[in-house]
C-alpha positions as MATLAB code, in Angstrom:
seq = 'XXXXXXXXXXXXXXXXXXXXXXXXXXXXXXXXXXXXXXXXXXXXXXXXXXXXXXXXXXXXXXXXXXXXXXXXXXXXXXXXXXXXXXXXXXXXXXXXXXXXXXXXXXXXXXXXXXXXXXXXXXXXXXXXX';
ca = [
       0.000    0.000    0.000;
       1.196    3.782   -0.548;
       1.834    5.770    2.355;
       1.126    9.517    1.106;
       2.971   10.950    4.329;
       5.873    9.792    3.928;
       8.705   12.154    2.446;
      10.768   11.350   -0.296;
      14.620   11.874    0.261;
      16.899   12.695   -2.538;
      20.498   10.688   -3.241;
      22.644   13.447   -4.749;
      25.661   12.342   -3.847;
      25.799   10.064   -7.645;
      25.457   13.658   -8.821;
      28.207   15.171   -6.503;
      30.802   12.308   -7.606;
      29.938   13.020  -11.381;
      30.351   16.559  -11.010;
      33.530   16.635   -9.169;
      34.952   14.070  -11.457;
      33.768   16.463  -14.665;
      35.565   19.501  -12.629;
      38.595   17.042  -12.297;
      39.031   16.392  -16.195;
      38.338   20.486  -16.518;
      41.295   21.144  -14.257;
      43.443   18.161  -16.085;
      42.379   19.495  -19.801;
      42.309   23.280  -19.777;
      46.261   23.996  -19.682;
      46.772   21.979  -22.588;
      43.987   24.470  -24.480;
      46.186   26.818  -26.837;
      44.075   29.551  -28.281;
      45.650   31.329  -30.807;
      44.461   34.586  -32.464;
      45.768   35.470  -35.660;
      46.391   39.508  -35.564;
      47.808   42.314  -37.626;
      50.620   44.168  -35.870;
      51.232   48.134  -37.724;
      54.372   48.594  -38.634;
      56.759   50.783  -36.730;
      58.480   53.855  -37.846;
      62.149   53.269  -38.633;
      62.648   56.082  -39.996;
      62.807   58.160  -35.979;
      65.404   57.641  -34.234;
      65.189   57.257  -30.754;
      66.933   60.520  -28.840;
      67.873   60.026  -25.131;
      66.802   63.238  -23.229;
      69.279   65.188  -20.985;
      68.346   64.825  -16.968;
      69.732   67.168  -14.445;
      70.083   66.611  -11.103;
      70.647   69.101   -8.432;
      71.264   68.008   -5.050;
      71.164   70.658   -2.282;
      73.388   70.300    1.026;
      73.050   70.730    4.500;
      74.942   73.811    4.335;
      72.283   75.265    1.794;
      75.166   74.484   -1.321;
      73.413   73.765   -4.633;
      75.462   71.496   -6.936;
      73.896   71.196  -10.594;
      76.021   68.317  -11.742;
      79.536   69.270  -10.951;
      78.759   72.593  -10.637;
      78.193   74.662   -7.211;
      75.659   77.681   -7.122;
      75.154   79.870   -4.250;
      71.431   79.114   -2.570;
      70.358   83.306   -3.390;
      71.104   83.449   -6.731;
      69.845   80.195   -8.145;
      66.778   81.101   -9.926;
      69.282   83.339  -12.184;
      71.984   80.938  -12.358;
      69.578   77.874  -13.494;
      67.669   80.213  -15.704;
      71.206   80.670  -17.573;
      72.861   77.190  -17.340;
      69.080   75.791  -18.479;
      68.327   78.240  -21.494;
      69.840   75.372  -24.305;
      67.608   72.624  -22.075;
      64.129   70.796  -23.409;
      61.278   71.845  -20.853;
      60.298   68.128  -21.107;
      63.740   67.105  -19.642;
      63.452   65.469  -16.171;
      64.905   67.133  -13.342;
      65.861   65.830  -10.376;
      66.005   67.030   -6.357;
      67.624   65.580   -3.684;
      67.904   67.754   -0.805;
      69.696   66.808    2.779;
      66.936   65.566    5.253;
      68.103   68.235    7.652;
      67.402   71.154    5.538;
      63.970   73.050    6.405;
      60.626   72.557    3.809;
      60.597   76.236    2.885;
      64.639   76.054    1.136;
      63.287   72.672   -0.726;
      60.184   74.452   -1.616;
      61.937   77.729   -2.965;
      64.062   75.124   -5.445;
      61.413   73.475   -6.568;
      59.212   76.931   -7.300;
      62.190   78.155   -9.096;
      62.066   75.223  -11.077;
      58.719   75.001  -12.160;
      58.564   78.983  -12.749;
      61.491   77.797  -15.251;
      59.169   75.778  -17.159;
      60.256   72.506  -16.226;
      57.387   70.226  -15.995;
      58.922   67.361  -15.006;
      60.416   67.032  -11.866;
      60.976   65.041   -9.056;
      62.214   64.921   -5.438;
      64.278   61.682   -4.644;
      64.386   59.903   -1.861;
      66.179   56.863   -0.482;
      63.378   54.937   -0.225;
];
């Protein structure tokens, strides 16, 4: 006779053991997959060469002594002296700070102003980290 109370209870562990074994021959098959796309690359211009931009660096000491390169500038008159030694320079050539870690905000601040008033757009303060 049929008992209509009684529940029915579903085996899905047959489906959990074909599953995982489908997932296992995934895992297995899908390095060996090579897809392969056939594309068009342009075709570069060999006719520019490339041109290495000039850096500068100016490092600033503890005693306030500017060095651009190998050469020292007082601190005052550095806005005139790097407008002259920078007049042949690109304004997209990188320049580069490094000031002593004892020297106050305001004298790294008045370098890099004079800079950027220059027309220098790039430039950075290094660090040693």
């Amino acid at each position: 006779m049929f008992d209509w109370e009684e529940k029915p209870e579903l085996n899905i562990t047959p489906l959990v053991d074909v599953m995982l074994v489908l997932l296992a021959i995934l895992m297995v098959a899908t390095p060996a997959i090579v897809y392969e796309e056939e594309i068009n690359l342009p075709q570069g211009s060999k006719t520019k060469a490339y041109q290495k931009r000039s850096e500068l660096h100016i490092k600033i000491t503890k005693k306030r002594e500017i060095f651009i390169g190998k050469k020292r500038i007082p601190f005052q008159s550095f806005p005139d002296n790097f407008l002259l030694l920078t007049e042949n320079l690109s304004k997209d050539s990188p320049i580069y700070i490094s000031a002593d870690r004892s020297l106050s905000y305001g004298d790294v601040i008045y370098i890099l102003k004079t800079v950027k008033e220059a027309g220098f757009t790039k430039v950075s303060l290094l660090t040693n980290g």
